[in-house]
Steps between C-alpha positions, in 0.01 A plus 500: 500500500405780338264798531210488360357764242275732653300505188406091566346643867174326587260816458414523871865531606557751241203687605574487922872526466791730412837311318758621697739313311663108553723339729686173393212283504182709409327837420417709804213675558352713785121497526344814431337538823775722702370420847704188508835370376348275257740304266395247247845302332336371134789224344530431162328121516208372319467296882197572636582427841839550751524117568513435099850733470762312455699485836803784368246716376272468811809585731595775305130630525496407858808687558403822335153465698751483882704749347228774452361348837833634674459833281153554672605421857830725477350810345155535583540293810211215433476245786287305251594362153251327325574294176235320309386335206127407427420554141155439525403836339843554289630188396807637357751436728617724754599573872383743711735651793331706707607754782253474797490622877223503724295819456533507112202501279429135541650397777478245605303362232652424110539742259255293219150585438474766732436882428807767537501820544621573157775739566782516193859486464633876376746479222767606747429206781515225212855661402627518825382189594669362140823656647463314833498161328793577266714282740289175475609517127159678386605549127245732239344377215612545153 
């Protein structure tokens, strides 16, 4: 599988999210509220839905998804990973991961439909955070 063009983006994922860049099985992107770890994979599927993958490119979504799930536990020290897909709003598909521990904006309710404090990433937190993911094979875009 193959990452998908950030240029074919559903509008409201290009408008809420940074491209970070892709891992094997999808674009990543962080959300552009910087109060939470918020990472949205995007593969390159005209599947609307996670159960409609076919089953190598669903494991190889699924494994990106666990792999940034480790990421968020070892270096910001999450106790919570949340992964989702709904769709309901963006049907484009895509799978949020999502760093959470008690105390954080929402806790303990989701993320969705709720208002955040709108705080942004600085240029130099979306690099370093860029550099941080290097070794789960985060490659740029050309």
């Amino acid at each position: 599988m193959t990452a998908r063009d950030p240029a074919t983006l559903h509008p409201r994922l290009a408008a809420d999210t940074h491209c970070l860049g892709a891992l094997s099985s999808a674009l990543l992107l962080l959300h552009r509220e910087a109060a939470l770890h918020w990472f949205i994979l995007v593969p390159d599927t005209g599947c609307d839905d996670l159960t409609d993958l076919a089953a190598d490119e669903r494991e190889c979504l699924l494994g990106d998804a666990t792999a940034l799930g480790h990421f968020l536990k070892a270096e910001f020290a999450y106790p919570k990973v949340n992964v989702g897909a709904l769709g309901n709003v963006v049907p484009q598909l895509h799978l949020h991961v999502i760093g959470r521990r008690p105390g954080d904006v929402c806790w303990p309710d989701p993320v969705w439909g709720r208002p955040l404090p709108g705080h942004a990433w600085s240029g130099e937190a979306l690099q370093a955070l860029i550099g941080r993911l290097g070794p789960l094979g985060l490659r740029a875009l050309s």
